[in-house]
C-alpha positions in Angstrom: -84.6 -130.6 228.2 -88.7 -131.3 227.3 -89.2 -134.1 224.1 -92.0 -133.7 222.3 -93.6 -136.2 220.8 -94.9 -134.7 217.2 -97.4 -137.4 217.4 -99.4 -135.2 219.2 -99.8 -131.9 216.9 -101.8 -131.5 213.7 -101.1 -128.5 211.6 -104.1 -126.9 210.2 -103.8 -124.6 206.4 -106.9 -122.3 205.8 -106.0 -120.7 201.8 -108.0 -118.7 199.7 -107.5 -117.8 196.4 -108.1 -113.9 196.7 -110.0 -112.1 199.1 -112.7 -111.0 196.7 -116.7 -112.3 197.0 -115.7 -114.5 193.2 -112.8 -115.9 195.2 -112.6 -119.7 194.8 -111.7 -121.9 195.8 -110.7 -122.0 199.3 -107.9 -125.1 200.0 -108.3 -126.8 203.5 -105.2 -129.2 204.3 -104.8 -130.9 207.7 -100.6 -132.7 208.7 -99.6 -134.9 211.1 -97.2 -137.2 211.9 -97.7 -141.0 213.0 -96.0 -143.3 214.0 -94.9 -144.9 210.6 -94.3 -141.4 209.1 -98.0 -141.0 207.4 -99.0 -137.6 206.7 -102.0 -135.4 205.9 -104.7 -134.7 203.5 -106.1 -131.7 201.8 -109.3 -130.7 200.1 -110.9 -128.1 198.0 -113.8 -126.0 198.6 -115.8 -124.7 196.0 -118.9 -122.5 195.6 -121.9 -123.8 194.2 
């Protein structure tokens, strides 16, 4: 059996809010996992 080490995968999350033209705003988020168990970040995008 293969280990993987999860140290080496980041998980990407693309969201919108609706799929109209008005729709905003659109949530970008980024995961990983590090050695002391740290994980992520996420933003918003808005229109201006």
């Amino acid at each position: 059996m293969t280990k993987l080490s999860f140290e080496k995968f980041v998980f990407l999350d693309f969201e919108a809010s609706g799929l109209g033209p008005q729709s905003w705003p659109i949530e970008l988020g980024a995961s990983w996992i590090t050695s002391d168990l740290k994980v992520g970040m996420g933003t918003s995008v808005t229109a201006r």
